[in-house]
Every structure is written in structure tokens, then in C-alpha cells.
DRENGU-119410 format. One record per residue: residue in three letters; x, y, z of N, C-alpha, C in turn. Coordinates in pm, whole numbers, plus 32768, in hexadecimal, padded with zeros to 4 digits. Layout:
site res->ALA	nu->X	nv->Y	nw->Z	cau->X	cav->Y	caw->Z	cu->X	cv->Y	cw->Z
...
//
This chain:
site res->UNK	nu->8B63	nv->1724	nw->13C8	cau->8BCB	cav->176B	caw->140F	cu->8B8A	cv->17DA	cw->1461
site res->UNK	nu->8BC1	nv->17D2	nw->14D0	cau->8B64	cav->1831	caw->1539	cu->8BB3	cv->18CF	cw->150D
site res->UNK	nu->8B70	nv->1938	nw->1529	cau->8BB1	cav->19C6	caw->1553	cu->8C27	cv->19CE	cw->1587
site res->UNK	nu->8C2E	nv->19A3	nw->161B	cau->8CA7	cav->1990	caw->1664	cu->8D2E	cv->1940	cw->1604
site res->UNK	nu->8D16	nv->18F2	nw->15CE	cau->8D7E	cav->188B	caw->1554	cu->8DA3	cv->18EF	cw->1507
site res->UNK	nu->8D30	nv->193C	nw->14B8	cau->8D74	cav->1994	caw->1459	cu->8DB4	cv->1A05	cw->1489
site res->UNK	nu->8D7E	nv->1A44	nw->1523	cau->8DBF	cav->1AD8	caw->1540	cu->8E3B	cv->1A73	cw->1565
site res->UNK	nu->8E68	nv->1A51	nw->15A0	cau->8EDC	cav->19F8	caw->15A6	cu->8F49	cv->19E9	cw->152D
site res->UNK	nu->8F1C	nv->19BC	nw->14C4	cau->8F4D	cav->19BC	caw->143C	cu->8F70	cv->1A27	cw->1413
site res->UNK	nu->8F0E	nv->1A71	nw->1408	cau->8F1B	cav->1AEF	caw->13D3	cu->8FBC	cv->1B4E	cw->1435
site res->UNK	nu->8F84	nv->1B3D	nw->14BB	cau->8FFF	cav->1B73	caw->151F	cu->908D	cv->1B59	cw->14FD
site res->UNK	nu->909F	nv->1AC5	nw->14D8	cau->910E	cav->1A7A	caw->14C1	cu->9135	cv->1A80	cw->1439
site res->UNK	nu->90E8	nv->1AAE	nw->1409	cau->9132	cav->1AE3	caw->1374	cu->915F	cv->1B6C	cw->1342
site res->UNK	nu->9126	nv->1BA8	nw->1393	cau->9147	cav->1C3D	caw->13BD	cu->91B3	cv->1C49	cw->13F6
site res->UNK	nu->91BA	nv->1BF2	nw->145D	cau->926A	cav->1BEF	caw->14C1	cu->92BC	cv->1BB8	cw->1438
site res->UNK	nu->92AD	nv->1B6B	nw->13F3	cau->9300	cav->1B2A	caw->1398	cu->9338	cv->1B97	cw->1340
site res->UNK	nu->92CB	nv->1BFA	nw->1310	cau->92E4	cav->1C55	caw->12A4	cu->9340	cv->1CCA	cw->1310
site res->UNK	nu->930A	nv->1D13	nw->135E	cau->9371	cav->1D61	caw->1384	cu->93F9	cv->1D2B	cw->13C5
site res->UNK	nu->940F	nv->1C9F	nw->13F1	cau->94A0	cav->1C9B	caw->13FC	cu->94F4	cv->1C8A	cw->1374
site res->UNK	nu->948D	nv->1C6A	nw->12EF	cau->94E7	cav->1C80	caw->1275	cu->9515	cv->1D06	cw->1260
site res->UNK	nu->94AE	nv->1D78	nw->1268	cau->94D2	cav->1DD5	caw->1262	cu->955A	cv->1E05	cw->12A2
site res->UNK	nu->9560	nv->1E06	nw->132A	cau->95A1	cav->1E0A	caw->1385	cu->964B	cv->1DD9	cw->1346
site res->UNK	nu->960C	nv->1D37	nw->1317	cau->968A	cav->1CF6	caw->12DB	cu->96C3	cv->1D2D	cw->1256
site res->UNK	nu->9643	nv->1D7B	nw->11F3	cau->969C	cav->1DB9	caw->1192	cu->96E2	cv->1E4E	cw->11A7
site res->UNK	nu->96B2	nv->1E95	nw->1213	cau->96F4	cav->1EFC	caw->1239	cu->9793	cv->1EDC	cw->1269
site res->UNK	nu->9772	nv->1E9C	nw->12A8	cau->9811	cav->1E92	caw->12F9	cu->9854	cv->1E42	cw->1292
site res->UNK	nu->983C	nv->1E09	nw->11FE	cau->9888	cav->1DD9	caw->11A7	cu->98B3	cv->1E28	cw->1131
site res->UNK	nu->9868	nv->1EA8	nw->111E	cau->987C	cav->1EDC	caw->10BB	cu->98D9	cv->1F58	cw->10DF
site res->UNK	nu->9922	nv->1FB9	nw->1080	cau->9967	cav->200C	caw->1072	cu->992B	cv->2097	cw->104C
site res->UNK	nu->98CA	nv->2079	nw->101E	cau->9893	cav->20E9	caw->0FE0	cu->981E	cv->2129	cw->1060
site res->UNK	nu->984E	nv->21C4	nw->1080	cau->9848	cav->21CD	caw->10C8	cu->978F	cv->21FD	cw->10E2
site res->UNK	nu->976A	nv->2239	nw->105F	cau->96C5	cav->224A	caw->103C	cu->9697	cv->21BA	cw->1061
site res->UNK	nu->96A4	nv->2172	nw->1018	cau->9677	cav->20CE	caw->100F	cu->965C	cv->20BF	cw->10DF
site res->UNK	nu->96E2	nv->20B5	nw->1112	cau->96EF	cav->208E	caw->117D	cu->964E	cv->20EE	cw->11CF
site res->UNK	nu->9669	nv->217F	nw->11B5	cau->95FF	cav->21A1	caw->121F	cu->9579	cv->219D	cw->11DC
site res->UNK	nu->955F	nv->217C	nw->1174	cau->94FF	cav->2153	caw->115E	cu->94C3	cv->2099	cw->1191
site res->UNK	nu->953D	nv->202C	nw->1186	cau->9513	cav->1FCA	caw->11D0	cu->94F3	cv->1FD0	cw->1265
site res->UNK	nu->954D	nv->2028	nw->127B	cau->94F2	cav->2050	caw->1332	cu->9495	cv->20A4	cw->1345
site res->UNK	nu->946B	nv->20CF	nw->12FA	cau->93BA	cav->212C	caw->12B4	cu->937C	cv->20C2	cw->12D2
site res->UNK	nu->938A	nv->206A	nw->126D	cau->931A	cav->1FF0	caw->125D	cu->930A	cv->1FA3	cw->12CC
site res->UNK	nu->938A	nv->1F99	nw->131C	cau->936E	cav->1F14	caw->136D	cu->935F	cv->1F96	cw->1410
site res->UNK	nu->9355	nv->1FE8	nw->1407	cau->932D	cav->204A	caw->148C	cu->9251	cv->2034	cw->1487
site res->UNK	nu->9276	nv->203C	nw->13F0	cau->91AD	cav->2048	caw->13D6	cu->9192	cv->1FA6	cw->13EA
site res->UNK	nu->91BE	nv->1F57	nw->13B1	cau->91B9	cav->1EC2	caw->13C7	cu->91A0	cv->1EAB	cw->148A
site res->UNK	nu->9209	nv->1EC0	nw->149C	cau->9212	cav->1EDE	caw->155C	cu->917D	cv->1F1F	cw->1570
site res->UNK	nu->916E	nv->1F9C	nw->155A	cau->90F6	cav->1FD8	caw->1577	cu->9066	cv->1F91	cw->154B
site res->UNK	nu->9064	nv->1F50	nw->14E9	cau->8FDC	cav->1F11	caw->14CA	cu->8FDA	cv->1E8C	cw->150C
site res->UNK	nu->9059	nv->1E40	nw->153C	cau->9088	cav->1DE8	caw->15B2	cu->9035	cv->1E03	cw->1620
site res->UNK	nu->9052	nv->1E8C	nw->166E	cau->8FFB	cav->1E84	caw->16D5	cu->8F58	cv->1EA3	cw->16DA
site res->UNK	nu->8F53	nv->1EF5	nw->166C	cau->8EAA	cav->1EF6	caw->1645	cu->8E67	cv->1E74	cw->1664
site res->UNK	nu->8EB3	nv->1DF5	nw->15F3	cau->8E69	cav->1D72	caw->1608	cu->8E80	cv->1D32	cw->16A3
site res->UNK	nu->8F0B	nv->1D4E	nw->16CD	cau->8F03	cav->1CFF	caw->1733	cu->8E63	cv->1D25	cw->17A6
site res->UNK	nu->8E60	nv->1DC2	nw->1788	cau->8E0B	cav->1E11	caw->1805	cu->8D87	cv->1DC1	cw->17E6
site res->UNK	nu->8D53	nv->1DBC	nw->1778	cau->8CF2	cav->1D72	caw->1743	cu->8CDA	cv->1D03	cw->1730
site res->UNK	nu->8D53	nv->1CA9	nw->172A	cau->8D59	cav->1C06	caw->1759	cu->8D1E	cv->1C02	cw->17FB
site res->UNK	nu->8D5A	nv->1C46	nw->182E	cau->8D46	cav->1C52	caw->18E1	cu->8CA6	cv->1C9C	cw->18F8
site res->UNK	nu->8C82	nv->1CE0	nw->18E5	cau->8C12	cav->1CF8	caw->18A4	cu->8B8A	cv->1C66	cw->189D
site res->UNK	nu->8BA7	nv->1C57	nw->182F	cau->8B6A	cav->1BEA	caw->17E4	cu->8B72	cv->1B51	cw->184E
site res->UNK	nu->8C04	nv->1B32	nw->1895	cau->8BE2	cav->1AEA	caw->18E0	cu->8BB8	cv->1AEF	cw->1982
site res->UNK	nu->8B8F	nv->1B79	nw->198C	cau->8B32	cav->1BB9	caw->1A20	cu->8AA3	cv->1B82	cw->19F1
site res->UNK	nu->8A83	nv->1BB7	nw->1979	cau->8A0A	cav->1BD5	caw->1980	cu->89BF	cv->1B27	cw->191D
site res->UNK	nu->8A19	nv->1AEA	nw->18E3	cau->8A02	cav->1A2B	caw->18CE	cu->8A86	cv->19E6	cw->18F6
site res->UNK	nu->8A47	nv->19CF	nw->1951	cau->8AA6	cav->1959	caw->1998	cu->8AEA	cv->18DB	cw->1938
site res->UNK	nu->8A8F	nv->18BA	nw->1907	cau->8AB7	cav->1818	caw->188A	cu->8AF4	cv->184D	cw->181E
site res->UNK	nu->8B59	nv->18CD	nw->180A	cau->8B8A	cav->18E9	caw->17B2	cu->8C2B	cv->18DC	cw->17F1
site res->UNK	nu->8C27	nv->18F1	nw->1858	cau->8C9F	cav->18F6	caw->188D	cu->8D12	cv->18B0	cw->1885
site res->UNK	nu->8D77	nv->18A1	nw->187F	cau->8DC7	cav->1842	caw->1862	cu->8DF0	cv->1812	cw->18CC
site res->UNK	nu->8E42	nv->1797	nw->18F4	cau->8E68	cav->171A	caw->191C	cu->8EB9	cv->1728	cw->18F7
//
């Protein structure tokens, strides 16, 4: 499995986890709970673009990682 496959993976499971978050905020009542699921999924977002900057990154500087 190349780099590019896993920063990929890794990206897409990250989007997965903060729209749960996202999804248990706007489901729950409790109103601590709630801003704490948008805590998590604001830092989730933020380490989102870290990798993306570094996916982009990574495919400047090796081309054969890039995705298709």
C-alpha cells in the first residue's frame, strides 16, 4: 500500500469520524455532551486540513503517490 492510499484512508476516516460527531451533537439534548461533540469534530476538521496540506505536499514533491 503506497503513502498516498493510506493518507487517503486515513483522510476518509477522519471525515467519517467528525461527521459522527457532528451527527451526535445535533442528536443529543444534553447540552455539555452537545458542545463537547463539536469540540471534537472542530479538532477532527483541524487535523483534516493538516493532512490534507501534507497529502498535497507529499504529492508535489512524489508524483507516483498521487491519486487517480
Amino acid at each position: 500500500m503506497t503513502v498516498g492510499t493510506q493518507m487517503q484512508q486515513v483522510i476518509a476516516s477522519i471525515q467519517s469520524a467528525a461527521a459522527t460527531m457532528k451527527s451526535f451533537a445535533l442528536e443529543t439534548q444534553d447540552q455539555q455532551a452537545k458542545q463537547q461533540y463539536n469540540q471534537i469534530s472542530q479538532n477532527l476538521e483541524s487535523a483534516l486540513q493538516t493532512l490534507k496540506q501534507r497529502q498535497q505536499y507529499i504529492e508535489g514533491q512524489e508524483p507516483q503517490y498521487k491519486q487517480q
